[in-house]
C-alpha positions as CSV (number, residue, x, y, z in Angstrom):
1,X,-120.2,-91.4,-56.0
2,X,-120.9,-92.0,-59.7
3,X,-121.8,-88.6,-61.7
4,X,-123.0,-88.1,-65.0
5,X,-122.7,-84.9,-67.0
6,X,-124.0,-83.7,-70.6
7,X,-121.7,-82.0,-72.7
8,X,-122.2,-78.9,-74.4
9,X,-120.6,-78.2,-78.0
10,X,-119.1,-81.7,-78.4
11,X,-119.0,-85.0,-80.2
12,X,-119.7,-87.0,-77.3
13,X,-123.2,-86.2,-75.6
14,X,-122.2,-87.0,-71.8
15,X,-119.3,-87.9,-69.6
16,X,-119.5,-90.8,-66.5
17,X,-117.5,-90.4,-63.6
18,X,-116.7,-91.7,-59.9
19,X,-115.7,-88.8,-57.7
20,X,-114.8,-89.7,-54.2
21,X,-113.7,-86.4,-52.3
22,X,-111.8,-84.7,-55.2
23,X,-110.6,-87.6,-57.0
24,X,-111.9,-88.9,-59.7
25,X,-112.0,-92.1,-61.3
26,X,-113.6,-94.6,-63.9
27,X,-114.0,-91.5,-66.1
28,X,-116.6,-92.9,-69.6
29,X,-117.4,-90.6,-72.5
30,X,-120.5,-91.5,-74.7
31,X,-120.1,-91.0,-78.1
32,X,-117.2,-88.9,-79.8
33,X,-113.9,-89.8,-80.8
34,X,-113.1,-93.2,-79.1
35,X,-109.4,-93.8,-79.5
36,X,-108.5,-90.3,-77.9
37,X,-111.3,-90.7,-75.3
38,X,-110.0,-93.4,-74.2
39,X,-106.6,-91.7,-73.7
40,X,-108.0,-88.8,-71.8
41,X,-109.9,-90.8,-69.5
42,X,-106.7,-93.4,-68.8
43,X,-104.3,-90.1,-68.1
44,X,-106.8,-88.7,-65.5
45,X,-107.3,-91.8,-63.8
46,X,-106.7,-90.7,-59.8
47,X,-105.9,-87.2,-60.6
48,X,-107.6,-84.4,-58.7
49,X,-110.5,-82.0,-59.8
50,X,-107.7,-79.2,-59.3
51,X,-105.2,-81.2,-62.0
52,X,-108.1,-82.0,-64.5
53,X,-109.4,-78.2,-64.8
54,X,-105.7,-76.9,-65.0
55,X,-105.1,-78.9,-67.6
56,X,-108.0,-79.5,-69.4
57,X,-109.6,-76.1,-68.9
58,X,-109.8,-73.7,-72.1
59,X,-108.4,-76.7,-74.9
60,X,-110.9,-76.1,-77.8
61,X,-111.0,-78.2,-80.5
62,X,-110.7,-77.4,-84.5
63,X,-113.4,-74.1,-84.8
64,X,-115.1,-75.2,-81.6
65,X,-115.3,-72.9,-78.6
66,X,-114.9,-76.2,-76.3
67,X,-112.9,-79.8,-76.5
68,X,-114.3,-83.0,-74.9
69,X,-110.9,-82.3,-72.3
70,X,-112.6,-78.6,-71.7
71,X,-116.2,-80.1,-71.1
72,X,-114.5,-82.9,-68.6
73,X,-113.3,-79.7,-66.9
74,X,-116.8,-78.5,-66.6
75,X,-118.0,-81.4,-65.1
76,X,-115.6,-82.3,-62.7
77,X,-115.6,-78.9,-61.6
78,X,-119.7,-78.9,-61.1
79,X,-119.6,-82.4,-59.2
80,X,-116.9,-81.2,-56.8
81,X,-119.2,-77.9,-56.1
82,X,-122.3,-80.4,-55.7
83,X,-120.6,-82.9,-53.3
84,X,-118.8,-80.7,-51.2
């Protein structure tokens, strides 16, 4: 199931994901910084909501309270809790 989710406090505005049970793939940000986006979303490719929020959870980024990593967290976290 595709899922869509805006950010809060970031560079990019929203993050695009397949979840399928707790997996999640085909992870998209919109917006922000692209090179490192890109590497984010090719690391978590397959890996677990439990994975992504343990290590993506709580990284902040320069004098922000949140990182695009923290806000995939977020969402991941919220569509597992809505598709359960």
């Amino acid at each position: 199931m595709e899922y869509t989710y805006k950010t809060k406090g970031t560079c990019s505005t929203s993050i695009t994901f397949d979840i399928n049970g707790d997996v999640i793939t085909n992870v998209r940000f919109t917006g922000g910084c692209n090179g490192n986006l890109k590497t984010i979303s090719s690391l978590v490719e397959g890996c677990t909501v439990d994975y992504i929020i343990e290590h993506c959870k709580g990284i902040t980024c320069g004098f922000k309270s949140t990182s695009c990593g923290d806000q995939l967290a977020n969402a991941v976290a919220e569509a597992y809790e809505k598709n359960k």
